[in-house]
C-alpha positions as CSV (number, residue, x, y, z in Angstrom):
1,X,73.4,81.9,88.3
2,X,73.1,85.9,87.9
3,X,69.2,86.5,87.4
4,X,68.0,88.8,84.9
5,X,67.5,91.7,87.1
6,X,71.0,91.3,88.6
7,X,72.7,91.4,84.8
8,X,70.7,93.8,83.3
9,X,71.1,97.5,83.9
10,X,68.5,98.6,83.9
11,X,66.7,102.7,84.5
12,X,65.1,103.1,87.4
13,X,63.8,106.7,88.4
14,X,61.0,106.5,90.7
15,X,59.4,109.8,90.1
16,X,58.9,109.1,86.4
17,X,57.3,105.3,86.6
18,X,54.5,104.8,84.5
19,X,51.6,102.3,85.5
20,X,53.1,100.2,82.5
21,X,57.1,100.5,83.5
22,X,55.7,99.6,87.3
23,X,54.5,96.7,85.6
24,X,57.6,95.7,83.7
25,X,59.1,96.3,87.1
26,X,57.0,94.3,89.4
27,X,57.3,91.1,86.6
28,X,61.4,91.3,86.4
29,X,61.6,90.9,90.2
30,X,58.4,88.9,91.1
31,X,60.7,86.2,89.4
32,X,57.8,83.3,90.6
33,X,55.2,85.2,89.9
34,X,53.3,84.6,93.4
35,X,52.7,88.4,93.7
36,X,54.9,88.9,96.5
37,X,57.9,90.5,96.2
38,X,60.4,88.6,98.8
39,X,63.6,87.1,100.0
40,X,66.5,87.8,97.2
41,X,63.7,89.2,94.6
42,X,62.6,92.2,97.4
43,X,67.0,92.2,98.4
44,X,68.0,92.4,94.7
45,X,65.1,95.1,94.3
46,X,66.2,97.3,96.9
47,X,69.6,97.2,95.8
48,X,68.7,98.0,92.1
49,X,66.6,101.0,93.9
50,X,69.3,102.5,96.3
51,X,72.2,101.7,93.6
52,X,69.9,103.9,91.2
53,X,69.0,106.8,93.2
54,X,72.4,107.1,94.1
55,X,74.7,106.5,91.4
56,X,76.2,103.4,89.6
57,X,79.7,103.8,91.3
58,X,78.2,104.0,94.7
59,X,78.9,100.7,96.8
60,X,76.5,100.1,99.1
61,X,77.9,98.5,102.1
62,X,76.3,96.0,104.2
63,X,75.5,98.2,107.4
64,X,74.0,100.6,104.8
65,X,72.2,98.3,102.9
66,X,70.6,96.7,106.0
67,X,69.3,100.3,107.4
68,X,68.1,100.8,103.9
69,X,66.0,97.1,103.8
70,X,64.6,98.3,107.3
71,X,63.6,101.5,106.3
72,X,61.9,100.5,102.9
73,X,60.0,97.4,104.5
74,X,58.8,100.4,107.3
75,X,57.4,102.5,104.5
76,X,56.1,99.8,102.4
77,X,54.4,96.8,104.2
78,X,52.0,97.9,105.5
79,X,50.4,94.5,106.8
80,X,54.6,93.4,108.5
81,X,54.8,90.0,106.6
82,X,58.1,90.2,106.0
83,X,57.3,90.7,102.2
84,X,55.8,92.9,99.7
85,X,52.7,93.1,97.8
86,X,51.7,94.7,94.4
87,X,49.6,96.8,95.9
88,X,52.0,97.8,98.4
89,X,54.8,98.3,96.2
90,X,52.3,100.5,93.8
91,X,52.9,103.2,96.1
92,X,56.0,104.3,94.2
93,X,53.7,105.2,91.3
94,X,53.0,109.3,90.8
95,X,49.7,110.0,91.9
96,X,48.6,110.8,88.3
97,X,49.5,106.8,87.3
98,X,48.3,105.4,90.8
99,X,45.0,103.7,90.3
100,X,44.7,102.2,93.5
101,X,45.4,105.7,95.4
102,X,42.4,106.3,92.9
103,X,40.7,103.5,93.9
104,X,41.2,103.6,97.7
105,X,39.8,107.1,97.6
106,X,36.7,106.0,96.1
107,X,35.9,103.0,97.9
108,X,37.1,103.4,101.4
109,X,35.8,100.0,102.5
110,X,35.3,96.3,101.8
111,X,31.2,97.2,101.6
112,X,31.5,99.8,99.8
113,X,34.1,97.6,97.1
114,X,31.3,94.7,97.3
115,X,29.0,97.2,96.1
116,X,30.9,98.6,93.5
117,X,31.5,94.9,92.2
118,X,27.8,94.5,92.1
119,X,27.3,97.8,89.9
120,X,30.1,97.0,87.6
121,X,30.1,93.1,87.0
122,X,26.9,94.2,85.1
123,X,26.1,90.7,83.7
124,X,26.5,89.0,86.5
125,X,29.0,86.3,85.7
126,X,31.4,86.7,88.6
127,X,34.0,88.7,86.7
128,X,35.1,92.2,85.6
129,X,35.5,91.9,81.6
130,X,37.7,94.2,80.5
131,X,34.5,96.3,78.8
132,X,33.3,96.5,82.5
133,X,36.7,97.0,83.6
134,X,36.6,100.7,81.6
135,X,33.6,101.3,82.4
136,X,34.6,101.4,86.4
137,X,37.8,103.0,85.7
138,X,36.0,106.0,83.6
139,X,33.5,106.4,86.2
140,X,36.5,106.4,88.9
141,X,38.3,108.9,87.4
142,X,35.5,111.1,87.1
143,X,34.5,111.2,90.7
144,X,38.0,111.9,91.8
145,X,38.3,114.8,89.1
146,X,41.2,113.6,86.8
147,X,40.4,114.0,83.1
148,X,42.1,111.1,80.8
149,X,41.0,110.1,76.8
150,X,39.6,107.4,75.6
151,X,43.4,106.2,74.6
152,X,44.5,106.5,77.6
153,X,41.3,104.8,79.5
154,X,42.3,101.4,77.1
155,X,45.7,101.7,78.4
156,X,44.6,102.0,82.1
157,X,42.3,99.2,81.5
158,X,44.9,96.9,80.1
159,X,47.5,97.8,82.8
160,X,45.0,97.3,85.8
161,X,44.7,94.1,84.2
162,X,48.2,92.8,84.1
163,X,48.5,94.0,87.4
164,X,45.9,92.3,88.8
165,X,44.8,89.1,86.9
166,X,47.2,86.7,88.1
167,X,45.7,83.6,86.0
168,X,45.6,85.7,82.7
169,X,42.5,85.2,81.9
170,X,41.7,88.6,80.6
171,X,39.0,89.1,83.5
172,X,38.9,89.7,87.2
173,X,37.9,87.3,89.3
174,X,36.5,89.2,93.0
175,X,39.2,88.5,94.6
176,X,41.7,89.3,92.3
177,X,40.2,92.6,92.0
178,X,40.2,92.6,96.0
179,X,43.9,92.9,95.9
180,X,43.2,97.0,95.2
181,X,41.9,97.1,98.7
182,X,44.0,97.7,101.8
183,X,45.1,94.0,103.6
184,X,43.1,95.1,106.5
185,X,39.9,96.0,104.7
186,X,40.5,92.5,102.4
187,X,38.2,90.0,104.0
188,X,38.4,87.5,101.7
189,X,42.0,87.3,102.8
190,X,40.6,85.4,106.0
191,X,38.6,82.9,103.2
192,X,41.4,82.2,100.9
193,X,43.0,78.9,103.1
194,X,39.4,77.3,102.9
195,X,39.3,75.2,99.8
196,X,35.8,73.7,99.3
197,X,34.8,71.7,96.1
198,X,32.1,72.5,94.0
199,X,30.4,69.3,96.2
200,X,31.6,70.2,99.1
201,X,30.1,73.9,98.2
202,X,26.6,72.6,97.4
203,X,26.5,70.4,100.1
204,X,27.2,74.1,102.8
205,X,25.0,76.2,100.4
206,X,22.0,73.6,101.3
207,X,22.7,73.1,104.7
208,X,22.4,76.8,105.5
209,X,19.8,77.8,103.2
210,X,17.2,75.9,105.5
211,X,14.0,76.7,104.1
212,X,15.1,75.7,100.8
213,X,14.0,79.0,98.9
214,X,17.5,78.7,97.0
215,X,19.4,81.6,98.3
216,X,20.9,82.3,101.9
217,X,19.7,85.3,103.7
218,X,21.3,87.7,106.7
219,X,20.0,85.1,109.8
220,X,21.4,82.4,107.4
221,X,24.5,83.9,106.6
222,X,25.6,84.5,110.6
223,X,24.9,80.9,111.6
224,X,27.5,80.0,108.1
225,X,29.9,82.3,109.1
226,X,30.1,81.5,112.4
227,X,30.6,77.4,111.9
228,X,32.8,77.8,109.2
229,X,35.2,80.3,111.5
230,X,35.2,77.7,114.3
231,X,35.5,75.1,111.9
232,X,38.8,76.6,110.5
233,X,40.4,77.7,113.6
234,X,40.2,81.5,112.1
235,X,40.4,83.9,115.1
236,X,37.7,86.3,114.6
237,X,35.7,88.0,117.0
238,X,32.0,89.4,117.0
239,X,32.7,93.0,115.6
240,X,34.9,91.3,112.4
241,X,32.1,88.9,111.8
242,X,29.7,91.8,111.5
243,X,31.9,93.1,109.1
244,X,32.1,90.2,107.1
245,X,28.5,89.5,107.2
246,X,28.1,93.5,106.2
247,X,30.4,93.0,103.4
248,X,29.3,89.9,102.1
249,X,25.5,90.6,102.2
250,X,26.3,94.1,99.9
251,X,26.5,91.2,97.1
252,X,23.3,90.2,97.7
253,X,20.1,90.9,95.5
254,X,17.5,92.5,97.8
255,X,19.0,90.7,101.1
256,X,18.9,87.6,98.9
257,X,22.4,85.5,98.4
258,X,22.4,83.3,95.5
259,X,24.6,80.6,94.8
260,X,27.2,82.6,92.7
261,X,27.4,85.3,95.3
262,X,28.0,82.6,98.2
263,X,30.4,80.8,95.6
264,X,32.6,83.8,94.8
265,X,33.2,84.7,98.5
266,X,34.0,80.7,99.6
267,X,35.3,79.2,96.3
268,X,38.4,81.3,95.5
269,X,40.7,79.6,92.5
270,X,44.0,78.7,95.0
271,X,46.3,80.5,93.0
272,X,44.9,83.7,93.5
């Protein structure tokens, strides 16, 4: 059976895409809704693309259509798996509707994003509301000079969300919002096939906090990090555990890692 984006035709002009048409765009062919783009979705994308840019009578042939997969999949992911992400695919926005060139400019690096999280997730709950949400987009816009009113701030906000909370709750969970970051700055990529229960959880939170003072410091935190790598067959060496550790401890109160900082970083919701 024909899917939607195969009967339906559809405008496509790159260089006019608004965050909100992207969005429309990336939900017609993320037909499973897994946040990859891949397989017939990313084929019948491409095709749409190249049949648009060139005109509705042109027939792309197969040789041409090959050479045309190969060159979009060398522009476009980034990290080689063979498939594509949102924020991958995002780079087809205009620079004036691309919040995560916005982003990347502003926080360069997975300490410097825990950090921001920190600042913005202002009452602590482990999410980005959508009041806190505005409040980091506002102040993001402003440090990289673009001017935008308060109707347009409510309309970033609400796209950001769509693009990025993939279990609608109407909040971003930390590593939802991690997806803005580039795959090789995104170290809670290397977390996200370690599924511990909230017993499981306590039980490693109390093994590692030693002393018992109820939160896991820096010393702490290496010996964790370390077991749970070896535990889980991830292959990481000294230089990306410092990084992790660095990133990790920019959550922290004062050097001080509480349960819900721990929890965000090691409890990820599986669908995400």
């Amino acid at each position: 059976m024909a899917t939607e984006a195969q009967q339906a035709p559809h405008q496509l002009h790159v260089a006019e895409l608004t965050a909100s048409q992207f969005i429309e765009l990336w939900k017609r062919y993320d037909e499973d809704g897994n946040g990859y783009i891949e397989g017939t979705e990313l084929e019948n994308f491409i095709k749409e693309l190249e049949t648009k840019r060139q005109g509705a009578d042109v027939d792309i042939s197969q040789a041409t259509f090959k050479d045309k997969m190969k060159e979009f999949m060398a522009k476009f992911d980034k990290n080689a798996d063979g498939r594509i992400e949102m924020s991958e695919l995002v780079q087809l926005l205009p620079t004036e509707e691309n919040f995560v060139i916005c982003f990347r400019e502003f926080v360069q690096s997975s300490t410097a994003f825990m950090a921001a999280w920190r600042t913005y997730d202002t009452d602590r709950s482990g999410y980005i509301e959508s009041n806190e949400l505005k409040g980091f987009l506002s102040d993001l816009l402003r440090k990289v000079d673009r001017q935008c009113d308060d109707k347009k701030l409510n309309e970033y906000t609400q796209t950001i969300l769509k693009m990025f909370d993939l279990n609608d709750d109407g909040k971003l969970g930390l590593s939802e919002m991690a997806r803005l970051l580039p795959v090789q700055e995104n170290f809670l990529l290397k977390f996200q096939d370690i599924t511990l229960t909230d017993n499981e959880f306590e039980a490693l939170f109390t093994l590692y906090d030693k002393d018992g003072n109820g939160y896991i410091d820096e010393q702490e935190l290496d010996a964790l990090l370390k077991d749970l790598c070896e535990k889980n067959n991830m292959d990481v060496d000294a230089n990306g555990l410092v990084g992790y550790k660095k990133s990790i401890m920019a959550l922290s109160d004062g050097g001080k890692l509480y349960r819900a900082e721990m929890e965000m970083v090691l409890c990820q919701d599986p669908k995400l």
